[in-house]
NUVO-51368 format. One record per atom (N, C-alpha, C): residue number from 0; residue in one letter; atom name; x, y, z. Coordinates in steps of 0.001 Angstrom, whole numbers. Last residue first. Layout:
! residues N
<r NUM,"a","CA",<X,Y,Z>>,
...
END
This chain:
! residues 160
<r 159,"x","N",<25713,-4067,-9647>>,
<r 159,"x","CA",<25619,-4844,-8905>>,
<r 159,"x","C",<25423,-6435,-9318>>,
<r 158,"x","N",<23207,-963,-10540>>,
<r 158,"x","CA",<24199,-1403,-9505>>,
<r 158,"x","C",<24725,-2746,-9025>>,
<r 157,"x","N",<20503,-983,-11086>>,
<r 157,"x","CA",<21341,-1376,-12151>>,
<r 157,"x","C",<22876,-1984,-11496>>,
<r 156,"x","N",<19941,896,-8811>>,
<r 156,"x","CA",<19414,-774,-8894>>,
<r 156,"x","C",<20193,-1122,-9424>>,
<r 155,"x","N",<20192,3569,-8772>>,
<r 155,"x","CA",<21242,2364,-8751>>,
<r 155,"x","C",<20872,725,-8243>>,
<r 154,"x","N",<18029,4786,-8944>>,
<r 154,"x","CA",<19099,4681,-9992>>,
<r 154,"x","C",<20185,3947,-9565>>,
<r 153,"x","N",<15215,4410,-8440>>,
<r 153,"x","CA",<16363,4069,-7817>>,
<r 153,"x","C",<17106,3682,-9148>>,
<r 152,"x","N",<12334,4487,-9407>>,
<r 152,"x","CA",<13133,5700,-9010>>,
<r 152,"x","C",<14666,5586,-8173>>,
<r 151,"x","N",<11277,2067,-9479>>,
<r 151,"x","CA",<11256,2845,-10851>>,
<r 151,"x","C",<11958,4168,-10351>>,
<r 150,"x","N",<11770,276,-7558>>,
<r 150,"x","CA",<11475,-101,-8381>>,
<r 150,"x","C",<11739,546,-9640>>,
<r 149,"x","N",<11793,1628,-4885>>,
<r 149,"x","CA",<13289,681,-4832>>,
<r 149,"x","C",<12877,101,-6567>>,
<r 148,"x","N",<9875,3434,-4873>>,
<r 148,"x","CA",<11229,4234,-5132>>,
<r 148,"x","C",<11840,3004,-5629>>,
<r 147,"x","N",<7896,2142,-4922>>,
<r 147,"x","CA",<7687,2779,-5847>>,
<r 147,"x","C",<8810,3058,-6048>>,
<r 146,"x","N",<8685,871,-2386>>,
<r 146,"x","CA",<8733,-169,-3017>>,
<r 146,"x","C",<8423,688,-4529>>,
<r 145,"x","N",<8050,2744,-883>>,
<r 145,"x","CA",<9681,2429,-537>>,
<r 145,"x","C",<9280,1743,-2049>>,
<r 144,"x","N",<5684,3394,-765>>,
<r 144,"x","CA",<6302,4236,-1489>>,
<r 144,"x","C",<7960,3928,-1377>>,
<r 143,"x","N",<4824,878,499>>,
<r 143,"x","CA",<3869,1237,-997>>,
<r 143,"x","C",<5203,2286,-1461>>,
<r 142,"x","N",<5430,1667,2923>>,
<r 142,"x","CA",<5845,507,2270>>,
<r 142,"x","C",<5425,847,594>>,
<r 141,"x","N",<4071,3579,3562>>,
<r 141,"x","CA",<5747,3501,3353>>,
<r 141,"x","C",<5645,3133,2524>>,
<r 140,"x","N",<1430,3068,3617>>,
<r 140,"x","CA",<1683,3862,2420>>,
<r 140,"x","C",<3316,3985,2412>>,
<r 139,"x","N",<1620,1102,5478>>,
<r 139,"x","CA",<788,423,4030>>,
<r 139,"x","C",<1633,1463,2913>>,
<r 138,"x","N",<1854,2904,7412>>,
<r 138,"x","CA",<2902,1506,7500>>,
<r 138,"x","C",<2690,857,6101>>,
<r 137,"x","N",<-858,4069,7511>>,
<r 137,"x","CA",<194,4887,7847>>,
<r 137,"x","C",<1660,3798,7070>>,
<r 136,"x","N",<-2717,2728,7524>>,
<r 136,"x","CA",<-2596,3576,6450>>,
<r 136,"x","C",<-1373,3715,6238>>,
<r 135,"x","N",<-2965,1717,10374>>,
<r 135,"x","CA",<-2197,1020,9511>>,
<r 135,"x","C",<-1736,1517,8373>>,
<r 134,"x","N",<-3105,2777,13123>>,
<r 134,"x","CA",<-3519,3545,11587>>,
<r 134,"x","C",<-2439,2982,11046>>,
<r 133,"x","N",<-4593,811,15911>>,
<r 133,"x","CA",<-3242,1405,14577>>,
<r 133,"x","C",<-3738,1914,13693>>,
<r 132,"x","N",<-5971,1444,18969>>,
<r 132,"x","CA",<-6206,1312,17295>>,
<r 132,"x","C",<-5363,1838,16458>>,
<r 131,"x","N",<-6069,-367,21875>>,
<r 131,"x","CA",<-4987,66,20777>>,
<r 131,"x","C",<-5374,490,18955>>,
<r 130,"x","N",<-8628,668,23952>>,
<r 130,"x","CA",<-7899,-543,22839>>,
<r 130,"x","C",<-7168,-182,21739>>,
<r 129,"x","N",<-8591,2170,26566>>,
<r 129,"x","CA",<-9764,2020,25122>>,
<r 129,"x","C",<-7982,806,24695>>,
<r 128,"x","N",<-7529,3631,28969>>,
<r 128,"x","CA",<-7949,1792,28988>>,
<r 128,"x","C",<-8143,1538,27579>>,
<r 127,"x","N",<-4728,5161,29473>>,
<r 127,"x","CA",<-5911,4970,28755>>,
<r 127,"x","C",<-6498,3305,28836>>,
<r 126,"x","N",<-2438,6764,29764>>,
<r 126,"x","CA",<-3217,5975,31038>>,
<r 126,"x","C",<-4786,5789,30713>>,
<r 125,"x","N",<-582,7824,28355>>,
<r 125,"x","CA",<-2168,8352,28925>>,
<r 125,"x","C",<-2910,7757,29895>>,
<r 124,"x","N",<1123,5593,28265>>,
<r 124,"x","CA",<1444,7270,29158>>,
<r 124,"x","C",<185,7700,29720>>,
<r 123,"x","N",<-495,3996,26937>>,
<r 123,"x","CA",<333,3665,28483>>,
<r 123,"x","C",<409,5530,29185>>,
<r 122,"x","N",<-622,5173,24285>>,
<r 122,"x","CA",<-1653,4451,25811>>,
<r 122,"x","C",<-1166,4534,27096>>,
<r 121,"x","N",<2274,4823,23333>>,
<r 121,"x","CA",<1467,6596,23800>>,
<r 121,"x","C",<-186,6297,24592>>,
<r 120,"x","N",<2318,2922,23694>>,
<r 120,"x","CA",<3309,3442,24540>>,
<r 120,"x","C",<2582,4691,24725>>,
<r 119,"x","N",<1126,1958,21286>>,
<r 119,"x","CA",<472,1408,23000>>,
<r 119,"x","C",<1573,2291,23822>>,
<r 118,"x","N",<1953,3784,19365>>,
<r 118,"x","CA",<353,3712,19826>>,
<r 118,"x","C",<492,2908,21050>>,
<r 117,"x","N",<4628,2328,19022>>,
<r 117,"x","CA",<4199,3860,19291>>,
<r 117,"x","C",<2694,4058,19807>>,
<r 116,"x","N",<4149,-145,18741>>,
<r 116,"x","CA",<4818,156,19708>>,
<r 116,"x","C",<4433,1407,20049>>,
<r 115,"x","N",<2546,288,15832>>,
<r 115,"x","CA",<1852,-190,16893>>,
<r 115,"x","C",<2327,-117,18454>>,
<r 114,"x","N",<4959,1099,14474>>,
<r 114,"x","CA",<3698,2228,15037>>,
<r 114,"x","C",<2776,1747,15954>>,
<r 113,"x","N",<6453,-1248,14302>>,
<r 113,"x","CA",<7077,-61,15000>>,
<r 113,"x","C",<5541,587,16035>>,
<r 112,"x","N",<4449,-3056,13171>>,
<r 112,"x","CA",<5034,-3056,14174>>,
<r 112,"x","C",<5525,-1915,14999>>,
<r 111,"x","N",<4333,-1143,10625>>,
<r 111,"x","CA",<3437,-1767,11367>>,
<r 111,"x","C",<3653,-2170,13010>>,
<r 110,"x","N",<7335,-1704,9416>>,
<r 110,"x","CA",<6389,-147,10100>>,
<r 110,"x","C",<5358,-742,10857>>,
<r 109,"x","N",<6991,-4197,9370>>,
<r 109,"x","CA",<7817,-4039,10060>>,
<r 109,"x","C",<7437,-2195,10914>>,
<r 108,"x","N",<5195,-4483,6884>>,
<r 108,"x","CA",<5010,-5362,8537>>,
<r 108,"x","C",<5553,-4024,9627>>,
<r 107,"x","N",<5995,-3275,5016>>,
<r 107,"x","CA",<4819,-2642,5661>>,
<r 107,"x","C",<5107,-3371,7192>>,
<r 106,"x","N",<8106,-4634,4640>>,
<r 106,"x","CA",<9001,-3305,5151>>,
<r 106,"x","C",<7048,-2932,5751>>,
<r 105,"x","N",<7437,-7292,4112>>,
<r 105,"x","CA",<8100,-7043,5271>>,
<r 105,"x","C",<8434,-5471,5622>>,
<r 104,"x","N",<5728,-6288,1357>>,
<r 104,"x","CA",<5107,-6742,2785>>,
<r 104,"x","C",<6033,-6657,4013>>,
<r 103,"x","N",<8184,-5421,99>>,
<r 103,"x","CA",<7196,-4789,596>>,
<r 103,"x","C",<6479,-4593,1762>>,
<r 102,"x","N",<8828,-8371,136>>,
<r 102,"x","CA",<10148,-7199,376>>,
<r 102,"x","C",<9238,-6238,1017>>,
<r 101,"x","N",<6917,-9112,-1502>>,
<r 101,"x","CA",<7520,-9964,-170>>,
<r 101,"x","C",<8528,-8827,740>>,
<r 100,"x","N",<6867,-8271,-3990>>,
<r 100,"x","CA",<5747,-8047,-3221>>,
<r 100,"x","C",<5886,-8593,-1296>>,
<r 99,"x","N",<8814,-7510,-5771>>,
<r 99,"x","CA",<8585,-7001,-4440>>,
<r 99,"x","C",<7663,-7137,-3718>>,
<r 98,"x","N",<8633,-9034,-8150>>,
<r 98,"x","CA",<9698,-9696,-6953>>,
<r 98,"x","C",<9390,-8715,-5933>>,
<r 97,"x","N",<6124,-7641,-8986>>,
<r 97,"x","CA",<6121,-8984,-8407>>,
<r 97,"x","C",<7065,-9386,-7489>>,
<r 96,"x","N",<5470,-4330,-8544>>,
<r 96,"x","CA",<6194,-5192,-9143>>,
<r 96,"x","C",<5941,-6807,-8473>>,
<r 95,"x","N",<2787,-2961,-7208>>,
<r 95,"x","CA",<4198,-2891,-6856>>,
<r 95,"x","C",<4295,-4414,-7882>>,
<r 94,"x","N",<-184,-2442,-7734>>,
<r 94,"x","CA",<1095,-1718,-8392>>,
<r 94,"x","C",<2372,-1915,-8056>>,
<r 93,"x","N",<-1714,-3934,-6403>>,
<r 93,"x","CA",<-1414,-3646,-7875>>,
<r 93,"x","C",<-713,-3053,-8279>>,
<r 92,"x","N",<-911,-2951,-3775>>,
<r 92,"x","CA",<-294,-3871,-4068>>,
<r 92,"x","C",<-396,-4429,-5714>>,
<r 91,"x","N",<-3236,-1222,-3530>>,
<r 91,"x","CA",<-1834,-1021,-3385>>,
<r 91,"x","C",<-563,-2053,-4513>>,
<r 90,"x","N",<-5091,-2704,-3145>>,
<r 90,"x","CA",<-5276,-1986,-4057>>,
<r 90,"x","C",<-3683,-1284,-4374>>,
<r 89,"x","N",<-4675,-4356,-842>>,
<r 89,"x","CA",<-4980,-4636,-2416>>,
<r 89,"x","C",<-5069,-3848,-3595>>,
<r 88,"x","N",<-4442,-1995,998>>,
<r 88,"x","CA",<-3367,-3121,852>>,
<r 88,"x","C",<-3460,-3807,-533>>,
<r 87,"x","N",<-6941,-874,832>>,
<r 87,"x","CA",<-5836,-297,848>>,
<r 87,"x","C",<-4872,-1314,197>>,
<r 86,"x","N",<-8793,-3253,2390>>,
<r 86,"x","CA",<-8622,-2808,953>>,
<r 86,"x","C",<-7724,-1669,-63>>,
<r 85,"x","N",<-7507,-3201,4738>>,
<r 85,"x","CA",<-7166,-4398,3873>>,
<r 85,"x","C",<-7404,-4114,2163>>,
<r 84,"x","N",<-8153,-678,5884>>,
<r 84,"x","CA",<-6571,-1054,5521>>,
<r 84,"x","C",<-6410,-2710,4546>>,
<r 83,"x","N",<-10733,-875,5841>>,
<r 83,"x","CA",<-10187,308,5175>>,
<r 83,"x","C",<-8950,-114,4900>>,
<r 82,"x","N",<-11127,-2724,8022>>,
<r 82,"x","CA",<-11388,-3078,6247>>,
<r 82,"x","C",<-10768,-1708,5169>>,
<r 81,"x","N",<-8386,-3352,9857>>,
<r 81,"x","CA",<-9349,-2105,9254>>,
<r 81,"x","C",<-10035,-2687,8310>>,
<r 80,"x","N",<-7556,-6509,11583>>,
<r 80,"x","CA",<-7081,-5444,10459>>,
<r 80,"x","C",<-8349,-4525,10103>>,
<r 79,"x","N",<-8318,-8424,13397>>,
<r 79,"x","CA",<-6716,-7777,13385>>,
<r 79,"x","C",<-6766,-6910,12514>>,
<r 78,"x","N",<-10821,-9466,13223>>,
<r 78,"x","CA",<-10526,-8464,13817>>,
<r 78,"x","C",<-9140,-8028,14069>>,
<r 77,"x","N",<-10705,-11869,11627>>,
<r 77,"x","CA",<-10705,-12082,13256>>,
<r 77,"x","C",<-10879,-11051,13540>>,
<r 76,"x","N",<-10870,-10517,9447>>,
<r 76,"x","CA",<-12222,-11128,9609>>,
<r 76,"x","C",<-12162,-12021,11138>>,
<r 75,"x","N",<-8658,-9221,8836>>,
<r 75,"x","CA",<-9793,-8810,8715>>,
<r 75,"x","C",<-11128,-9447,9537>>,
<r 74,"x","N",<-7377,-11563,7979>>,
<r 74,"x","CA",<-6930,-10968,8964>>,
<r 74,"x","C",<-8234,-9806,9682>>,
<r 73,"x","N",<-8314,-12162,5775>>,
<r 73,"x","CA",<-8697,-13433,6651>>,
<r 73,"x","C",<-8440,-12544,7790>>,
<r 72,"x","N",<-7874,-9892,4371>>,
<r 72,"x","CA",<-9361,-10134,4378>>,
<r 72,"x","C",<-9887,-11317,5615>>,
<r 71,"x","N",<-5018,-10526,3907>>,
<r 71,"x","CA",<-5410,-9821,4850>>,
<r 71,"x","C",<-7248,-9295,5217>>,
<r 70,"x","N",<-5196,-12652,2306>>,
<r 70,"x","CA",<-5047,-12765,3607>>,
<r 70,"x","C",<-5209,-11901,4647>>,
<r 69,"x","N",<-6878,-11464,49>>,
<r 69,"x","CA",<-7673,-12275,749>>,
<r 69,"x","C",<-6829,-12628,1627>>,
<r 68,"x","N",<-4771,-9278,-718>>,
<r 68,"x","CA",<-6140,-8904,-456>>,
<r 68,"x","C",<-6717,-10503,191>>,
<r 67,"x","N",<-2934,-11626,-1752>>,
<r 67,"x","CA",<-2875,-10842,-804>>,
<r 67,"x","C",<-3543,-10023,-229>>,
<r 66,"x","N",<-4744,-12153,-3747>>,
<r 66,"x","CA",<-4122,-13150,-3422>>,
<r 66,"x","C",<-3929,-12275,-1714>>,
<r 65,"x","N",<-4816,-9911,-5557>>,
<r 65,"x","CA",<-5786,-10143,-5118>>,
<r 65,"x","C",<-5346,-11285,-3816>>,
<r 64,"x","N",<-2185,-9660,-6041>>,
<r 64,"x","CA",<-2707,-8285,-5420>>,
<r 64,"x","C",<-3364,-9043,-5092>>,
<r 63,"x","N",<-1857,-12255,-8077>>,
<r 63,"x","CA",<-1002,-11622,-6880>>,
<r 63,"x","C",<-1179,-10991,-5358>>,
<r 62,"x","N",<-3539,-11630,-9810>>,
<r 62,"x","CA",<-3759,-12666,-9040>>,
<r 62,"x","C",<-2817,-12189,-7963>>,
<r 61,"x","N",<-2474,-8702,-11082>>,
<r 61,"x","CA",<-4064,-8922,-10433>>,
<r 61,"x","C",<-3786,-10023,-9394>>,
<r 60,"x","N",<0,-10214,-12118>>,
<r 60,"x","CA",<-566,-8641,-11485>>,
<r 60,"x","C",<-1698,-8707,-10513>>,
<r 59,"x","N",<-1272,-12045,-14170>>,
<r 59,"x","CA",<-228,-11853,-13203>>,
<r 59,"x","C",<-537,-11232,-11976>>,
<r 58,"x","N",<-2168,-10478,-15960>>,
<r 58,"x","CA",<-3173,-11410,-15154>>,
<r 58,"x","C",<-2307,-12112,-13447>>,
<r 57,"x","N",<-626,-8585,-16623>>,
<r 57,"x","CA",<-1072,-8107,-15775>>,
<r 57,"x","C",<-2405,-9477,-15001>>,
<r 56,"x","N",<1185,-10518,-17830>>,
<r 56,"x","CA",<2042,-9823,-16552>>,
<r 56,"x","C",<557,-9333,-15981>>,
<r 55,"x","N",<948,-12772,-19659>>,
<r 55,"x","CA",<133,-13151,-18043>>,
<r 55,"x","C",<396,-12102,-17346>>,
<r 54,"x","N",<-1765,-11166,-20927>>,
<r 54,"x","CA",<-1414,-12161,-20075>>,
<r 54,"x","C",<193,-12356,-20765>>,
<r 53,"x","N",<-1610,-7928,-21466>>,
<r 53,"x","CA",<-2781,-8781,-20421>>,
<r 53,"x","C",<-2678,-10093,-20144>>,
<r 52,"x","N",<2143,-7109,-20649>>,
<r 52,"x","CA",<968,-7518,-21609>>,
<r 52,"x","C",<-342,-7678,-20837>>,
<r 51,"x","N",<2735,-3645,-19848>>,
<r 51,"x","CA",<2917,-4509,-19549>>,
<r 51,"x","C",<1294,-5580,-20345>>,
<r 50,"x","N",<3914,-811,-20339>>,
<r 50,"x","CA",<4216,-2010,-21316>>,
<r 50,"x","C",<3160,-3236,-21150>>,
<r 49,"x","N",<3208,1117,-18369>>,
<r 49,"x","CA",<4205,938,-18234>>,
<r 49,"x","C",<4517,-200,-19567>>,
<r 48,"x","N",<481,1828,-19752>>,
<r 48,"x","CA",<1428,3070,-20507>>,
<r 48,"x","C",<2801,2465,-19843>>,
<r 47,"x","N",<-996,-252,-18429>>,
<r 47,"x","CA",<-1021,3,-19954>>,
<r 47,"x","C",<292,824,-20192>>,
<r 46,"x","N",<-633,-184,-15415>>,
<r 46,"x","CA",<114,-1145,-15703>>,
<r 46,"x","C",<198,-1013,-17560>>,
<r 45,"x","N",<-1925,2541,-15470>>,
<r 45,"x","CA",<-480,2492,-15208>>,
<r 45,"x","C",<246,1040,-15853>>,
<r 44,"x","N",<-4299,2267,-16145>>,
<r 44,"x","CA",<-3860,2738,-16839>>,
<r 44,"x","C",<-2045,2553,-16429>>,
<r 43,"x","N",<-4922,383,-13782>>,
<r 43,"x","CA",<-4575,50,-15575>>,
<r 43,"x","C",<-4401,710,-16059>>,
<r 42,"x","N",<-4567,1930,-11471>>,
<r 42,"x","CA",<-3647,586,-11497>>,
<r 42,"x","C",<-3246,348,-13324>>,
<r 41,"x","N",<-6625,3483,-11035>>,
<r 41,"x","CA",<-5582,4026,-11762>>,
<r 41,"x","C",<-4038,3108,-12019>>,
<r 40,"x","N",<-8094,1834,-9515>>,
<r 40,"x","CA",<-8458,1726,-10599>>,
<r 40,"x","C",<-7219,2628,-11400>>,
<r 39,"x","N",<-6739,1881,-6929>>,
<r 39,"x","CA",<-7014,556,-7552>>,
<r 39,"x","C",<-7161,685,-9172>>,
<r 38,"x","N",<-7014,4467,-6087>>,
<r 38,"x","CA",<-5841,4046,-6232>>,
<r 38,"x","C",<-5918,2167,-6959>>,
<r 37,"x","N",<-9754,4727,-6027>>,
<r 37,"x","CA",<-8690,5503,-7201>>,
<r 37,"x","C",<-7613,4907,-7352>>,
<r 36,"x","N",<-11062,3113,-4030>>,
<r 36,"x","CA",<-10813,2525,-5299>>,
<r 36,"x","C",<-10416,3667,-6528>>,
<r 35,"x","N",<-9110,4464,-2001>>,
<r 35,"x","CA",<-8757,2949,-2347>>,
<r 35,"x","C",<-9338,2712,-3821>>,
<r 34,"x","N",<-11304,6591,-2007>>,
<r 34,"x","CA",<-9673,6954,-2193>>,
<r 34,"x","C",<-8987,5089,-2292>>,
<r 33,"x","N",<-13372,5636,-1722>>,
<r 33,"x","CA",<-13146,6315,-3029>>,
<r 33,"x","C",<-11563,6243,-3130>>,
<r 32,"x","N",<-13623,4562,493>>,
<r 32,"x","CA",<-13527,3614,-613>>,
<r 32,"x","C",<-13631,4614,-1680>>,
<r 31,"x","N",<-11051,6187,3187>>,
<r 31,"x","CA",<-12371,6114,2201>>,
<r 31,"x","C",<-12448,5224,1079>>,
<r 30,"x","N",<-10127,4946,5744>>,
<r 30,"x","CA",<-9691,5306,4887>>,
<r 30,"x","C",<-11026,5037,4000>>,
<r 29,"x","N",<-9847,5805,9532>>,
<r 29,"x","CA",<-10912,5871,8496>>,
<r 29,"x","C",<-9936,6243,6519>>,
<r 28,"x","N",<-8567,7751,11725>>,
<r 28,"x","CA",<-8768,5584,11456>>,
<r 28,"x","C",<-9611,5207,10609>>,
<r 27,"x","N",<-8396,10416,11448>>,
<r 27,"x","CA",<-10161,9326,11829>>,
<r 27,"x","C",<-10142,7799,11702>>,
<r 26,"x","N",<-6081,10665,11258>>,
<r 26,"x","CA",<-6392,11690,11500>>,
<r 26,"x","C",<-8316,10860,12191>>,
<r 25,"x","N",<-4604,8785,9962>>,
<r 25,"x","CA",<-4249,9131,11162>>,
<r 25,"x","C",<-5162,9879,11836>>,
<r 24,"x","N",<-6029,8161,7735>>,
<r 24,"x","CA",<-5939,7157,8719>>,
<r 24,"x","C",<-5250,7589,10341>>,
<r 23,"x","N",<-5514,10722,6450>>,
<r 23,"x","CA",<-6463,10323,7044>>,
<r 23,"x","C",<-6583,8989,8162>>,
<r 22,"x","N",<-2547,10083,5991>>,
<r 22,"x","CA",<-3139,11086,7144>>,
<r 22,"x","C",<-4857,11052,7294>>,
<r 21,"x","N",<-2784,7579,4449>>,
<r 21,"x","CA",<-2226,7826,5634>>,
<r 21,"x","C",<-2386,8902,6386>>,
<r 20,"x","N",<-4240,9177,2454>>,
<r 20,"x","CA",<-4958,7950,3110>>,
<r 20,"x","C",<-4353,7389,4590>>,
<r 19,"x","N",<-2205,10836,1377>>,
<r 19,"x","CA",<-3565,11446,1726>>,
<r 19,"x","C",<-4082,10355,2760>>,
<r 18,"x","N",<-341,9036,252>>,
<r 18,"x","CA",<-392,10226,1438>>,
<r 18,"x","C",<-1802,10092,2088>>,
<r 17,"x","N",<-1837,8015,-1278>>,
<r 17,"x","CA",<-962,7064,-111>>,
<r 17,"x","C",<-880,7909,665>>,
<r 16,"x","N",<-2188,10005,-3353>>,
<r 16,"x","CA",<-2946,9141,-2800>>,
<r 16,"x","C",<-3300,8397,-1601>>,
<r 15,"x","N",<876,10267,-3786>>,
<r 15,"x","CA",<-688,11607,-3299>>,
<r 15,"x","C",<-1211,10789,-2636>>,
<r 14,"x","N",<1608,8099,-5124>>,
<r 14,"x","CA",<2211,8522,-4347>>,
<r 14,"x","C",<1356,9798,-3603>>,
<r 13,"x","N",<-326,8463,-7127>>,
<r 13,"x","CA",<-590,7097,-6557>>,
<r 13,"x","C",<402,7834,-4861>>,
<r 12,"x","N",<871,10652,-8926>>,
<r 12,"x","CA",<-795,10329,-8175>>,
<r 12,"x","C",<-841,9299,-7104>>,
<r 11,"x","N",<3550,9297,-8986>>,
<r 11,"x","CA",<3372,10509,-7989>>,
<r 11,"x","C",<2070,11126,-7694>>,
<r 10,"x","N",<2593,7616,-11002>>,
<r 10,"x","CA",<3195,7404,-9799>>,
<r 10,"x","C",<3191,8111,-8736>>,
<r 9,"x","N",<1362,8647,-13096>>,
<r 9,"x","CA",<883,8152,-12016>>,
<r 9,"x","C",<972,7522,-10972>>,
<r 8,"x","N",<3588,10077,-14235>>,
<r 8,"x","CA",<2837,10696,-13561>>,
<r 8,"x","C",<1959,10065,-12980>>,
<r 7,"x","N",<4985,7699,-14376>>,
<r 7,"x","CA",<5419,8778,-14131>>,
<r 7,"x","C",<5035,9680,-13019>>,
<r 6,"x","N",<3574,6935,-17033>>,
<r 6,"x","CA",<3666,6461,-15723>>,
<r 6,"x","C",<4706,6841,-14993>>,
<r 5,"x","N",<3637,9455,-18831>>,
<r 5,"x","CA",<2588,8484,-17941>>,
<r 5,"x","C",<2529,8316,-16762>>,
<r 4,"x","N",<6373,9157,-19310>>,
<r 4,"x","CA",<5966,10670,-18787>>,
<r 4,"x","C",<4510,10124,-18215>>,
<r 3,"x","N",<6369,6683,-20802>>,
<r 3,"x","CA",<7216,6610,-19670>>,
<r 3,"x","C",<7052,8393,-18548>>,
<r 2,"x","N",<4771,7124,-22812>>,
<r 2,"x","CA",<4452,6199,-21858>>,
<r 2,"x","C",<5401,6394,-20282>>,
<r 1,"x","N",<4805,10709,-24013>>,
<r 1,"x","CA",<5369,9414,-23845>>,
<r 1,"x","C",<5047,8613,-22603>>,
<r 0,"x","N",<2594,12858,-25486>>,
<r 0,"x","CA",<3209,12480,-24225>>,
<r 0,"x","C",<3562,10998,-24297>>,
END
């Protein structure tokens, strides 16, 4: 089996994965540290069978992810974010390419936003007092899978 049938296939694991964690997040606002650290740890074999060297792309790689794991760890730590969703987010984020990591983040934001509109609107109706809780899962795993497509499954990147 060829590197490129690999990673490939652990794309569309990783792409499972994201699922899964987004409907759980929908389903108990609860994402499991098994299911974050699969999706973390199936990072090296992916970043191995895509080419990439140990320095600097994947030391690279790492600092990056991790980098962004500690803002949303700061976010975390007022109470704006899940720990389930921050470690999601890092673990995620090992795998999206470098020039996307900004692109990404704005398309997670931006879901983020949306669904958070959706959750206080669907408060409001109910006429609920409890406190808005987003299933961020949800906005993490777009983004995660826009940024899988706009990277290794968009045939017309080359485009341009």
């Amino acid at each position: 089996m060829d590197s490129g049938t690999i990673s490939l296939g652990l794309m569309a694991v990783l792409g499972l994965l994201m699922i899964a964690a987004a409907i759980s997040d929908l389903r108990s606002r609860t994402i499991s540290n098994e299911l974050n650290a699969a999706v973390a740890l199936l990072a090296i074999p992916f970043w191995i069978a895509s080419g990439l060297a140990i320095w600097p792309d994947i030391a690279l790689q790492f600092a990056a992810a991790f980098a962004v794991f500690l803002v949303f760890a700061g976010l975390f730590a007022i109470g704006a974010m899940g720990g389930g969703d921050v470690k999601m987010i890092g673990a995620v984020m090992l795998w999206i390419p470098l020039p996307l990591f900004m692109p990404t983040l704005t398309v997670m934001a931006i879901g983020g936003g949306i669904l958070s509109a959706i959750m206080l609107i669907h408060l409001k109706l109910r006429r609920s007092d409890k406190p808005v809780e987003v299933p961020y899962g949800v906005a993490i795993a777009a983004a995660g899978l826009w940024a899988l497509h706009q990277q290794y499954l968009n045939q017309f990147q080359a485009i341009g």
